[in-house]
matplotlib code that plots the C-alpha trace (Angstrom):
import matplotlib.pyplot as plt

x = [-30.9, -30.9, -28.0, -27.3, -26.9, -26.7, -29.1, -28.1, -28.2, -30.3, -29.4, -31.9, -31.4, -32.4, -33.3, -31.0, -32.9, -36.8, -35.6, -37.3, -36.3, -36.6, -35.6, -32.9, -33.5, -30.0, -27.5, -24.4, -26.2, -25.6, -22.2, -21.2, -18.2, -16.9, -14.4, -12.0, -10.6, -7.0, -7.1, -8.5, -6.0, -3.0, 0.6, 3.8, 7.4, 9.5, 13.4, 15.9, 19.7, 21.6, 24.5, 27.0, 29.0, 33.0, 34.6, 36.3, 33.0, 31.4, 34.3, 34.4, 30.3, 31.4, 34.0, 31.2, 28.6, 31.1, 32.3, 28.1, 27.5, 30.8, 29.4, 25.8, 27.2, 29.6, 26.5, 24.6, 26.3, 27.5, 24.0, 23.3, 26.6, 24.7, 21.3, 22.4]
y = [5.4, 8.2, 9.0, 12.0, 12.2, 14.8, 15.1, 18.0, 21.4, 19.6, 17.4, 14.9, 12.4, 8.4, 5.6, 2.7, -0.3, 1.4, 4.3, 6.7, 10.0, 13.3, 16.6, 18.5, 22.3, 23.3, 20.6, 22.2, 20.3, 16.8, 14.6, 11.5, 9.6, 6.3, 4.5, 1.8, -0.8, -1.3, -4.7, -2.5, -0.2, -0.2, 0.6, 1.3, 1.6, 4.0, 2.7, 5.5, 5.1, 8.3, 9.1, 7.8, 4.0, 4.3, 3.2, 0.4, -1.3, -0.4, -2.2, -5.1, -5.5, -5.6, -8.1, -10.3, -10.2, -11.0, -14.3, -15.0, -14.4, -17.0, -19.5, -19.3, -19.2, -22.6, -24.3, -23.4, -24.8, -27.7, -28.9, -28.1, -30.6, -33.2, -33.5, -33.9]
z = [13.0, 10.3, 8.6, 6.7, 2.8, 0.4, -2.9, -4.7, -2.8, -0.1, 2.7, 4.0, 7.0, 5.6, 7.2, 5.6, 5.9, 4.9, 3.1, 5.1, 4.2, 6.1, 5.0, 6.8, 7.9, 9.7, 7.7, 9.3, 12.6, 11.0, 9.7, 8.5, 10.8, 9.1, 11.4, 10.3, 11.8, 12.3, 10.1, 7.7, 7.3, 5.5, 6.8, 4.1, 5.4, 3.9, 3.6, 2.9, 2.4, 3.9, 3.4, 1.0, 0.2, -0.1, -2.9, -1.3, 0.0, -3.5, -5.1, -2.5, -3.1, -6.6, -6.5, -4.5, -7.0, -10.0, -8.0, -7.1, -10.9, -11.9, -9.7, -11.3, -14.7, -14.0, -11.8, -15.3, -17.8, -15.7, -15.5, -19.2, -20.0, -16.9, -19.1, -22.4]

ax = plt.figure().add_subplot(projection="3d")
ax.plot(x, y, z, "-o")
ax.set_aspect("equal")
plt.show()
């Protein structure tokens, strides 16, 4: 099968496995199609917030990461105090 390719203002039509090459008289005839595979491709999710957190459950996710971060910090130096 020839496949078209482009060499400078002239398009040609190659063979890929002899390198066969033919020269193309109407090139607006001819295109390239490459199809990928749908393991191939790559999918993103886009996570958006909307709308806005009240003060109390912005104070009350506060409060919870202040105890999380006292609890790490006494876990921490209780096993500094068990090693040495």
């Amino acid at each position: 099968m020839l496949l078209p390719v482009k060499k400078g203002s002239r398009s040609y039509l190659v063979c890929p496995k002899c390198g066969y090459m033919k020269e193309v008289k109407e090139p607006s005839k001819y295109r390239s199609v490459v199809k990928v595979g749908a393991d191939k491709k790559v999918k993103t999710d886009v996570l958006e917030e909307v709308g806005e957190v009240s003060k109390e459950k912005r104070e009350k996710e506060r409060e919870l990461l202040q105890e999380y971060y006292e609890v790490f910090l006494e876990t921490m130096t209780s096993e500094g105090s068990q090693e040495e």
